[in-house]
N, C-alpha and C positions, 0 to 999 in steps of 0.2 A: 675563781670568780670570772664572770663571764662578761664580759658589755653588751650582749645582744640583751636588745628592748621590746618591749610592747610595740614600739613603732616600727623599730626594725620587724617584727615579725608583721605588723599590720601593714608595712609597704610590699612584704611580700603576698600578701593575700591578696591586695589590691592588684599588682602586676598579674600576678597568677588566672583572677580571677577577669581579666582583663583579657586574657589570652587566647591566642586561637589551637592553644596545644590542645590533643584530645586526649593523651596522655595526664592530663592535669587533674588530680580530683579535687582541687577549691574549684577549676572552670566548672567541672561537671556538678559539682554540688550546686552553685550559685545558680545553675542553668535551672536546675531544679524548683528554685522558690524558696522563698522564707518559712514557708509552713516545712518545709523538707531539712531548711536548716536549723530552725527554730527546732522541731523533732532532735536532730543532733546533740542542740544543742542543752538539750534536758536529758539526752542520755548520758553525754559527759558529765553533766554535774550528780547525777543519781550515783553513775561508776565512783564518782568520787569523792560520794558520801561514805559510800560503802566500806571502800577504801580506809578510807579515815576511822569508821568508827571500828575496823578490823585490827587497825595499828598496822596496816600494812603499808610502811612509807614509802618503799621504791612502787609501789600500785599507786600511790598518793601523788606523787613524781608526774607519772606518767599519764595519770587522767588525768590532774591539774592543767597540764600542757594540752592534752586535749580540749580542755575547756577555755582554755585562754583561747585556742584556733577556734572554736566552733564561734564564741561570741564571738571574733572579731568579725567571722564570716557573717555573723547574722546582724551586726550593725553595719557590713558593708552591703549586705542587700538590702537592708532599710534604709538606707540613707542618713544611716547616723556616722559622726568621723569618730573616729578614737580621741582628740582634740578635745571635740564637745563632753565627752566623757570625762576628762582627766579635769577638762574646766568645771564642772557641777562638784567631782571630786575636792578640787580646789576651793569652791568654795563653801563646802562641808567642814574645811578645818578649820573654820573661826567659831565654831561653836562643840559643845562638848555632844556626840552622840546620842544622849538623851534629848536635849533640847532640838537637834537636827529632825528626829524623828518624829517630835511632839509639834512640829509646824510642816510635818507632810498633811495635805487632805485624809482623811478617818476611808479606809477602806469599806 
């Protein structure tokens, strides 16, 4: 088992993306735009539907982790923190998932 976090990997994103290396591909992503990351970051989760519904676990693995990187990248170009995320999280567990769902706005 491992201690590395969401946070830890979100402070690297942040420095990364921060950076003047031109070697960096979160700089060069982020340089990009949200539409370019936002892009990303629908192909990760698609890779790792597919993944999943094949029973492919080490494929599962490995988009997974891709998918964690590309959202963080795409709430660091929106202006969202990982923080804000974990707090909305946090305040989801006081009620059971049905009831959570039934007091979002009707799409």
């Amino acid at each position: 088992m491992t201690d590395f976090t969401l946070a830890d990997l979100d402070a690297i994103v942040a420095a990364r993306a921060a950076s003047d290396d031109e070697a960096s591909y979160t700089r060069k992503l982020v340089t990009k735009g949200v539409a370019k990351c936002a892009q990303k970051l629908g192909e990760e989760a698609v890779e790792a539907a597919i993944a999943a519904v094949a029973g492919d676990r080490a494929g599962l693995k490995g988009e997974a982790a891709d998918l964690l990187y590309h959202l963080l990248v795409v709430l660091r170009v929106s202006g969202v923190g990982l923080d804000e995320v974990m707090a909305e999280l946090a305040a989801r567990t006081g009620r059971t998932g049905l009831e959570e769902k039934a007091s979002r706005p009707a799409d």
